[in-house]
N, C-alpha and C positions, 0 to 999 in steps of 0.2 A: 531679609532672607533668613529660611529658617538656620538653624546650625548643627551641621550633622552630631547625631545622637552616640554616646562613645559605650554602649552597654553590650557585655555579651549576648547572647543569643541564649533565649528562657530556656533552662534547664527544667523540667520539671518530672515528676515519679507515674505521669497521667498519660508521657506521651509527647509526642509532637507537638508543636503548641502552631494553632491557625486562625491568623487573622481575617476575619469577614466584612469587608469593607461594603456596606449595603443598605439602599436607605427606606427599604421595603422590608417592614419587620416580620410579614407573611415569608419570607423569601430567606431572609435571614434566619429565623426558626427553624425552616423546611431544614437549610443546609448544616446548622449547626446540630440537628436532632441526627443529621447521617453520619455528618464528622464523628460524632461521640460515643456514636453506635460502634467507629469501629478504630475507638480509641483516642483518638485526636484532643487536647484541650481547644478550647475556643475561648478568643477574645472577640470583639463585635465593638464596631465604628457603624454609627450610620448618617456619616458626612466625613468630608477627604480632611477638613482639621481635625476632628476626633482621630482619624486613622494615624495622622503623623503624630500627635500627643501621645496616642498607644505604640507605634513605634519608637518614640523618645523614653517610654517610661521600661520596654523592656522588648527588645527586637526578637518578633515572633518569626517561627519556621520556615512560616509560609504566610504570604498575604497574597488575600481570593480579592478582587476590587472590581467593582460595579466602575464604569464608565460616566454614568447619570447621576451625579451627587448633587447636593445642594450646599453651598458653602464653597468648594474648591471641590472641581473635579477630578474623576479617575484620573484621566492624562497630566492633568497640573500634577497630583500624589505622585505619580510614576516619574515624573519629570525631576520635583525635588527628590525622591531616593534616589535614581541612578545619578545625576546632575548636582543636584547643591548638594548631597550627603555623600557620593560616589559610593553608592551602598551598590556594587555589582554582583555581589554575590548571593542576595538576597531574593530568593524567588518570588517572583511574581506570577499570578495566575492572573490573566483577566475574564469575568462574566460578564457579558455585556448585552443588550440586546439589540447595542446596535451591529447588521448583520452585513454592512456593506464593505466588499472587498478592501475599501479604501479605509475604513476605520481599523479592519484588523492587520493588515500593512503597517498603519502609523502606531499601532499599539505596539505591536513587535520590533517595529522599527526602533521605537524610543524606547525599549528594553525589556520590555513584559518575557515573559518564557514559555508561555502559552497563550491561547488565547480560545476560549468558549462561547458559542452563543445562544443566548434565551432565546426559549425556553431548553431546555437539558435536561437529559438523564442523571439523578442522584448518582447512580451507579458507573457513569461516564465519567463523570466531575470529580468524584471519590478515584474511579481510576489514575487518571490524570494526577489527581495530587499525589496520589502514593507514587506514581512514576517521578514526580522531578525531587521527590522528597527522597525517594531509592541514588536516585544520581546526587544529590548535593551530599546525602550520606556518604555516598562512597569515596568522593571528590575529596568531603573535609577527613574521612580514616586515610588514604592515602597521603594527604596533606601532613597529618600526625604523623604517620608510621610510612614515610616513605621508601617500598624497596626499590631495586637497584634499576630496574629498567626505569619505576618512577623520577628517575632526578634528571634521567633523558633531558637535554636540551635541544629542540628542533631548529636549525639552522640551516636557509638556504643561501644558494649564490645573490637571487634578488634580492635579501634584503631583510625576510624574514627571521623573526628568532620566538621560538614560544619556550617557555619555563614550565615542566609540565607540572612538575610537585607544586609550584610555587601559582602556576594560574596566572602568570605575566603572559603577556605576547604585547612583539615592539613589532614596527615597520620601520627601516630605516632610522632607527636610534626613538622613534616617535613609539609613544604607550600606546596601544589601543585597549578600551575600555569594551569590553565583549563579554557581552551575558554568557551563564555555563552552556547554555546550547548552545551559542555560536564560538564556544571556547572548543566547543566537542564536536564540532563539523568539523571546522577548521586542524584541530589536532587528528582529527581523523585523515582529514584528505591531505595536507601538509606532510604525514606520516610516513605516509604513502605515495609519495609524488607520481606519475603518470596512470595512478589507477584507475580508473574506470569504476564506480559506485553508482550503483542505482537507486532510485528514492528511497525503494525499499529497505534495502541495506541501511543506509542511513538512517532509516527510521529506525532499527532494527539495533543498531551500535548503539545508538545515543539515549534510548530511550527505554527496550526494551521489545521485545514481542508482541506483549500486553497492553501497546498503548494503542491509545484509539486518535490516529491524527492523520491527516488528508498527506498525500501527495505536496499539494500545493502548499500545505504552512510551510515543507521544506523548501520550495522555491523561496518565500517570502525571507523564511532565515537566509540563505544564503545572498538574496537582494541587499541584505544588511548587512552580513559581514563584507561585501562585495564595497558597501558605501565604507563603511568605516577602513578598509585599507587603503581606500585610495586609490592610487595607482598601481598598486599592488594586486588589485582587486579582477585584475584582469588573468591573476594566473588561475584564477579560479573558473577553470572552462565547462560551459555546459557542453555535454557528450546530444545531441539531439534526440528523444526517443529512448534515450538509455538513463542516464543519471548528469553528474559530474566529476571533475577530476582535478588533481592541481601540478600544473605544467606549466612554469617560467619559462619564458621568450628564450632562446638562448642567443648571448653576447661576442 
């Protein structure tokens, strides 16, 4: 098994630095000629070992990963970041072209932070990245320079505890490991206990105005943070028609 990688995250004078994990070099070209149009460095895998060598030798901003690899697949890569390396904070974009509901489920499910499907807009794709790259920015300045509402501890009767500055969240003395979307549903609706949110809205907090994302990827997020607390997972109620909300049983 490989061994999580202990490097900062590439600083560089050029920009954001983005990994392209793609083993189609038409495709891979296409996206690194937009990235760099609009500033971005690129590094480029085109096989899931190459991509973790290149995460081992210097942990890039962002990693874009094709599903269809040769050597060790998209889902295997994704599997050792979040899992052998517990690299959670590390974005994940998935391209993929496979299109069926149940692959972008198990993408997001096992920690992706988005997930795109071929064929795509340059200009969608480019969207997308600037949106989780705007969020993990502001997550890690907050992180640095935390003000006063920042160091907020959320704490419920069930069980609940999130760390906001810090990016913890326990269930019952248990860690959960939650991607920054599902760190940012959850600190949304946990924040807010009986509020009523709509997908929109949601879309809207977490990500920005500008993003271009379905309805449905927010069901799929909250499917997963629903799995990962467990029994916990139940105070996470859908409003039917409207959104969701988060309302503990009362004891």
């Amino acid at each position: 098994m490989d061994k999580m990688p202990s490097h900062d995250i590439v600083d560089t004078n050029t920009g954001k630095v983005v990994l392209i994990v793609e083993d189609e070099t038409d495709i891979q070209e296409l996206i690194s000629y937009h990235l760099k149009q609009e500033g971005y460095s690129v590094l480029q895998a085109l096989d899931g070992r190459q991509a973790l060598e290149q995460i081992k030798v210097g942990t890039p901003n962002l990693v874009l990963l094709d599903l269809m690899l040769p050597e060790l697949s998209g889902l295997e890569v994704l599997k050792t970041i979040r899992y052998s390396w517990g690299m959670t904070a590390l974005p994940v974009l998935i391209a993929s072209a496979r299109t069926e509901e149940s692959d972008i489920i198990m993408g997001l499910e096992i920690g992706a932070d988005d997930y795109i499907t071929k064929p795509f807009s340059p200009k969608v794709l480019i969207a997308r990245v600037k949106a989780i790259l705007r969020r993990t920015q502001e997550q890690e300045s907050r992180a640095a320079s935390p003000k006063k509402e920042d160091t907020d501890i959320i704490k419920t009767p069930g069980g609940l505890t999130m760390d906001i500055s810090r990016y913890g969240c326990e269930y019952k003395g248990t860690k959960l490991n939650l991607t920054a979307t599902e760190f940012a549903i959850l600190h949304l609706l946990a924040g807010c206990v009986g509020r009523v949110f709509t997908r929109n809205q949601i879309i809207s907090t977490i990500k920005g105005d500008d993003y271009p994302v379905t309805e449905r990827s927010i069901d799929v997020q909250m499917a997963s943070v629903r799995r990962k607390l467990g029994e916990g997972g139940a105070a996470l109620k859908t409003v039917w028609g409207i959104g969701y909300k988060y309302q503990e049983e009362e004891t």
